[in-house]
N, C-alpha and C positions, 0 to 999 in steps of 0.2 A: 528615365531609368526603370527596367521595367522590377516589382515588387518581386522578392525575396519568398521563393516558395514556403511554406508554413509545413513544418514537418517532425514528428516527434526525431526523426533521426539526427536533427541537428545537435542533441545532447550528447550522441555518440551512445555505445552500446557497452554492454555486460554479459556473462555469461550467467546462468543459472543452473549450473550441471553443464550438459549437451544444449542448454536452452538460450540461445539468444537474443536478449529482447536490449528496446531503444530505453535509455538512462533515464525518459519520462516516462512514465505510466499512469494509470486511472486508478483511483481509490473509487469504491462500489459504495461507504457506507453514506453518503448524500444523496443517492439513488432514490432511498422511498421516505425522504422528510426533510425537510428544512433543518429540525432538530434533532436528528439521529436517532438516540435513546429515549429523549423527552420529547412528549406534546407538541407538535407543531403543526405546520402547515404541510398536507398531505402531496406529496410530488403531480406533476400531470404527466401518466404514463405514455404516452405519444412522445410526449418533448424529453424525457428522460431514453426513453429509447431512441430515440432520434440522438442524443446525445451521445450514447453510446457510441451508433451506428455513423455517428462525426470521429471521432477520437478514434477508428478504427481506420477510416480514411486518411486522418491527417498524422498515421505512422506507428499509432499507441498499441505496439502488441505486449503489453505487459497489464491486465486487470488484477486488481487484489479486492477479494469478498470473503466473506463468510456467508454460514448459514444462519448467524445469530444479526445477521444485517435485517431486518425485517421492521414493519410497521403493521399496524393490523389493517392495511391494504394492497402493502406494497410488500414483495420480497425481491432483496437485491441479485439472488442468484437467480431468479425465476426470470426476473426483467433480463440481466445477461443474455438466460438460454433463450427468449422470445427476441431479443434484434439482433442476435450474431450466428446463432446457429441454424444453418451448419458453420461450425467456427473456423475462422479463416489458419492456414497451416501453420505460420508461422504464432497464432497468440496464444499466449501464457497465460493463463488464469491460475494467481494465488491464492487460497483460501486457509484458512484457519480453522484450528479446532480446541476444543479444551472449553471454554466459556459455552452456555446454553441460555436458552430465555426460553417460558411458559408464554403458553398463547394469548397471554397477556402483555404481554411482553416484560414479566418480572424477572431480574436476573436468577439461575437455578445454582447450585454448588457446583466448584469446576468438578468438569468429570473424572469419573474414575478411568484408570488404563484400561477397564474390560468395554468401557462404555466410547471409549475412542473408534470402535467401530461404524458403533450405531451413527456416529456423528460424522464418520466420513464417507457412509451410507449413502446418509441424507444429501448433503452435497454433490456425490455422485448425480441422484435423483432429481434434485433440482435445476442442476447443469443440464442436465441431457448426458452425461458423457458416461463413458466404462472404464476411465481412472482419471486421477487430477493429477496435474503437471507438477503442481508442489503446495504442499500442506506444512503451514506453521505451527507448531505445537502452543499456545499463548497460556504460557503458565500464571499462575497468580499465587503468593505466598508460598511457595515450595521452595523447600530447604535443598531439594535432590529433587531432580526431573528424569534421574535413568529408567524408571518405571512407564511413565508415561512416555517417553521418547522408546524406551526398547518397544511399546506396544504400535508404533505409527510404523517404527522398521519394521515388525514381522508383515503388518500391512502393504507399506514397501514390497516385501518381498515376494509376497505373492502377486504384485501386480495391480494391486489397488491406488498406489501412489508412486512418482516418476521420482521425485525428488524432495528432500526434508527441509525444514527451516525451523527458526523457535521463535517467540516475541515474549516481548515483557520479560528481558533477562540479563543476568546480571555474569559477567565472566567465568565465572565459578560453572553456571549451571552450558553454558557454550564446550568447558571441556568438559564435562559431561554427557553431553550429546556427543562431541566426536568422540569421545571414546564407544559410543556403541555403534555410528552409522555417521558417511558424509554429512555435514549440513551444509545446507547452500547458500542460506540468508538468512539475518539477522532483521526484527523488526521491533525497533523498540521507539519510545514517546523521544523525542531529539528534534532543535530548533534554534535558532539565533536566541529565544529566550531560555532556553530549556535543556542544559549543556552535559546534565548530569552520566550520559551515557559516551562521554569522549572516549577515554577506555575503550569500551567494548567498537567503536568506531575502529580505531587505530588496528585494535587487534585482527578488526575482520580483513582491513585493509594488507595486513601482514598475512594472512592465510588464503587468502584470494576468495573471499566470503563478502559473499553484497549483502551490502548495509541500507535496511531501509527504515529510514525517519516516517511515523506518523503523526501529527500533527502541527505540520511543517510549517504550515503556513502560519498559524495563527489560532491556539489553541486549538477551540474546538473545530474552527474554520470560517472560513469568509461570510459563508450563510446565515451561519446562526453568533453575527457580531464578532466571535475572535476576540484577540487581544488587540490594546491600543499599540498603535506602531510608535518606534521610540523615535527621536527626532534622528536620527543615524537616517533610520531605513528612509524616513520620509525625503529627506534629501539628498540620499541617492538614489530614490524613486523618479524626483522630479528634475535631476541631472541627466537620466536617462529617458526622460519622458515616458516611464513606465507605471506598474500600480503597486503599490508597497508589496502586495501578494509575488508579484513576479520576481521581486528583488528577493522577496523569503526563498524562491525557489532557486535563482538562481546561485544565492548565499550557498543552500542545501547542497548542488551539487556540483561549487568548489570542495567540498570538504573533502574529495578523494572519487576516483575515477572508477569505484565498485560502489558508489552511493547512487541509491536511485533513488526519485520523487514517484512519489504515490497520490498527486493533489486529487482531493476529488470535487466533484461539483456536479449540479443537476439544469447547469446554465448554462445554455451554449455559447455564450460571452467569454465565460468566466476559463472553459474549454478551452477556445483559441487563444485567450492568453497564458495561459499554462504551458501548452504546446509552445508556443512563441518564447516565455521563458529561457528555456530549453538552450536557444541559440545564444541567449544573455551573457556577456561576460562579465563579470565583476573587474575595477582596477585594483591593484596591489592596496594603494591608500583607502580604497573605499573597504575591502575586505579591512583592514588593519582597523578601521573606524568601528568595523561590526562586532570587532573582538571584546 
């Protein structure tokens, strides 16, 4: 029987505006460390480009990065623009703004609304490109986001940005972005361990708003340890002769047909099974055991 093509398309697709991309995609922030924000072991840029330039092959037109992805060797929007560009027509690249880091990599004060510029500048720059396909707003402790979301739409408007999203956010602040400008996606912390954003799930699913989970798989993530799998996932891992990671992904996108994965990784193992995922179907009892 001959093997089963490997293909991000097998999760089936979403829209993002006008944008349509496959229900898996690549997280960028594994790109330049083992340990993202902390000390780790410094990426090999060949193999991480090379990683990329795999996940683009096997269907992955949705990447999500920032400019605050960085290591003081590696930048993840740099490594994007060096294995993809000229960037192939159909891929999406999401990125974020709001959060900064000094070239140290200490984190800085989120930004002000006047300084949202500067920051989706920089991203421009790093890309290669002359606008980005959609820009998250990732707020942190704000009571009200209409100030900083009204500042990405005049941006929007003239053409700097395609389309809007928010992360890190709580109901409240979603209608408050639609009240100034579409938003397209939703990107908040959500997981078989980590429930506390069901709400805001549901609702996007009711507005036709993609819902995207980070830290899907396993806290921080595979690479740098994650969390222990609970005896559930393990043995519907090894029901499906799969890896507990796969079963996270494929858990994430039962949860509704506008939810995308965003796994990232600097492993081209860890790639094809992600990808692979994708095609995973959870059974009714096994879903019910994960609840």
């Amino acid at each position: 029987m001959p093997t089963p093509e490997i293909s991000a398309a097998s999760a089936g697709t979403w829209t993002l505006g006008d944008l349509t991309v496959n229900r898996i995609g690549f997280g960028a922030m594994r790109l330049t460390g083992a340990a993202a924000f902390r000390p780790g072991t410094p990426t090999d840029r060949d193999r991480v480009i090379g990683v990329l330039r795999r996940a683009v092959e096997l269907g992955v037109n949705h990447i999500d990065t920032a400019a605050f992805y960085f290591s003081p060797r590696r930048s993840a929007n740099e490594l994007i623009n060096r294995a993809l560009a000229p960037y192939p027509d159909d891929l999406v690249i999401t990125t974020k703004v709001g959060p900064g880091r000094d070239p140290s990599g200490g984190w800085l004060p989120l930004a002000r609304p006047d300084q949202l510029r500067g920051q989706v500048e920089e991203n421009l720059r790093q890309l290669g490109r002359d606008h980005l396909d959609v820009v998250n707003l990732r707020q942190h402790d704000l009571d009200s986001i209409a100030e900083h979301f009204g500042a990405l739409a005049e941006l929007r408007d003239a053409g700097l940005i395609r389309h809007l999203g928010i992360s890190n956010v709580r109901p409240r602040h979603l209608a408050q972005a639609q009240a100034i400008a579409p938003v397209v996606c939703v990107q908040n912390a959500y997981g078989i361990d980590r429930r506390t954003s069901e709400t805001t799930l549901r609702t996007c699913g009711e507005r036709g708003i993609a819902f995207v989970p980070f830290f899907a798989i396993a806290g921080d993530g595979r690479e740098a340890g994650g969390v222990a799998d609970n005896d559930a996932v393990l043995a519907i891992a090894r029901a499906h002769g799969v890896t507990p990671a796969q079963i996270r992904i494929a858990w994430t996108l039962s949860r509704g047909p506008h939810v995308l994965a965003i796994p990232g990784t600097g492993n081209p193992d860890h790639l094809v099974e992600n990808v692979v995922a994708g095609a995973l179907r959870l059974f009714a009892d096994e879903l019910a055991s994960l609840e």
